[in-house]
C-alpha positions as CSV (number, residue, x, y, z in Angstrom):
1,X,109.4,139.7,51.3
2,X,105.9,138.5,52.0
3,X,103.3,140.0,54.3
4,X,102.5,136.1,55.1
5,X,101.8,136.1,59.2
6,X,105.2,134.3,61.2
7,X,104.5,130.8,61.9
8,X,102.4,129.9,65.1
9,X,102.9,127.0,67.8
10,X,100.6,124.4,67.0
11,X,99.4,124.5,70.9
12,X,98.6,128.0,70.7
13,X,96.4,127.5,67.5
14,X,94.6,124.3,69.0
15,X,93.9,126.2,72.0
16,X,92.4,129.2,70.3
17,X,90.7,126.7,68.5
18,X,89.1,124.7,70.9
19,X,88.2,127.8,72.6
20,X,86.2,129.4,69.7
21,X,84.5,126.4,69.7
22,X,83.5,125.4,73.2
23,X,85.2,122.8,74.1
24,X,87.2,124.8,76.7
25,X,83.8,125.1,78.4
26,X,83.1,122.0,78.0
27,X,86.1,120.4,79.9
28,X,85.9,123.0,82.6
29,X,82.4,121.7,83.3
30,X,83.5,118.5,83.9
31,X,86.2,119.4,85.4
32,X,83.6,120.8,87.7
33,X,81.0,117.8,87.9
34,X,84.3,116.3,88.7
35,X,85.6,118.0,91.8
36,X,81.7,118.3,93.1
37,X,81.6,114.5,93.2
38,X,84.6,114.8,95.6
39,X,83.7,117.3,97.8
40,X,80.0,116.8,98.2
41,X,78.8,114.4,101.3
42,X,78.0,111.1,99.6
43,X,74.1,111.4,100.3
44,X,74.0,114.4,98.7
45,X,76.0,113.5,94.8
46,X,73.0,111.8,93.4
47,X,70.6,115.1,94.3
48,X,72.6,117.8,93.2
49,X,73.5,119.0,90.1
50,X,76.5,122.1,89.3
51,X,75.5,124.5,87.0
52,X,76.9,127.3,85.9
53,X,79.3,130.0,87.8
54,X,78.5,133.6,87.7
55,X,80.6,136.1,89.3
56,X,81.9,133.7,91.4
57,X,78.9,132.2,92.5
58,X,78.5,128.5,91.5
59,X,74.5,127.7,91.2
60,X,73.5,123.9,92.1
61,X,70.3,122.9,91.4
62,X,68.7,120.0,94.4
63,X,66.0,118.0,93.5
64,X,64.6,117.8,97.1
65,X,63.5,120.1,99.5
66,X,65.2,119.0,102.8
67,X,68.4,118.4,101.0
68,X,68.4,121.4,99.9
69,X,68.0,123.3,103.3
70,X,70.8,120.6,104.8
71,X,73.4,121.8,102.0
72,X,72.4,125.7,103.1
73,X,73.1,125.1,106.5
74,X,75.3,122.6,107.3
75,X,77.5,121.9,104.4
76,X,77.7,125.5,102.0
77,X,81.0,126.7,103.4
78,X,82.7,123.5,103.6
79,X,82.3,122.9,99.9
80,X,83.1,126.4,99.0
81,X,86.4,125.6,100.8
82,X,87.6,122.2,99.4
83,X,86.3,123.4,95.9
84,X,88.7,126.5,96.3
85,X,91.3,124.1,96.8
86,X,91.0,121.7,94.0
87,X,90.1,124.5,91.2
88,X,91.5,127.7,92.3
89,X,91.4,129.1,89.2
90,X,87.3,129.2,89.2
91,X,88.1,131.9,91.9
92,X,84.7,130.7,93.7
93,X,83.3,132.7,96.8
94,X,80.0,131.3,97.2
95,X,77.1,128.3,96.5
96,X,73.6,129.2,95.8
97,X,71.5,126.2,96.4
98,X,68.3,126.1,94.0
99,X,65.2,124.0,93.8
100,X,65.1,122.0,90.4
């Protein structure tokens, strides 16, 4: 008998691949630039960028000032709430709105 491994599914080894080399991250980020262009008021797509997710907290960088404090107050929790809809599996609770 041979100590060779047992055979694998090629859609498991593909995965782990693509995984170890970042491409899993990189689809889920579009995935994500994705879903923001949906769910984002129309004014606001072309001044707001998703970053990254941290704990559950998806930082957005806004290259101005007012739209930034407009986002905070008026629109936060309705975008947390369609977002939760369309990726679920991000398991997002909140938005941070930066400056940048």
């Amino acid at each position: 008998m041979s100590d060779d491994p047992p055979p694998r599914q090629l859609g498991d080894v593909l995965a782990q691949l693509m995984q170890l080399r970042g491409y899993s991250q990189i689809q889920e980020d579009d995935r994500l630039r994705s879903a923001w262009k949906q769910v984002v008021p129309a004014a606001y797509s072309t001044l707001t960028r998703p970053a990254k997710i941290s704990r559950g907290v998806l930082q957005v960088y806004v290259s101005h000032p007012a739209a930034l404090s407009e986002l905070s107050a008026f629109h936060q929790k309705p975008i947390v709430e369609n977002l939760q809809k369309i990726l679920p599996e991000l398991k997002l609770k909140d938005i941070k709105f930066r400056l940048g």
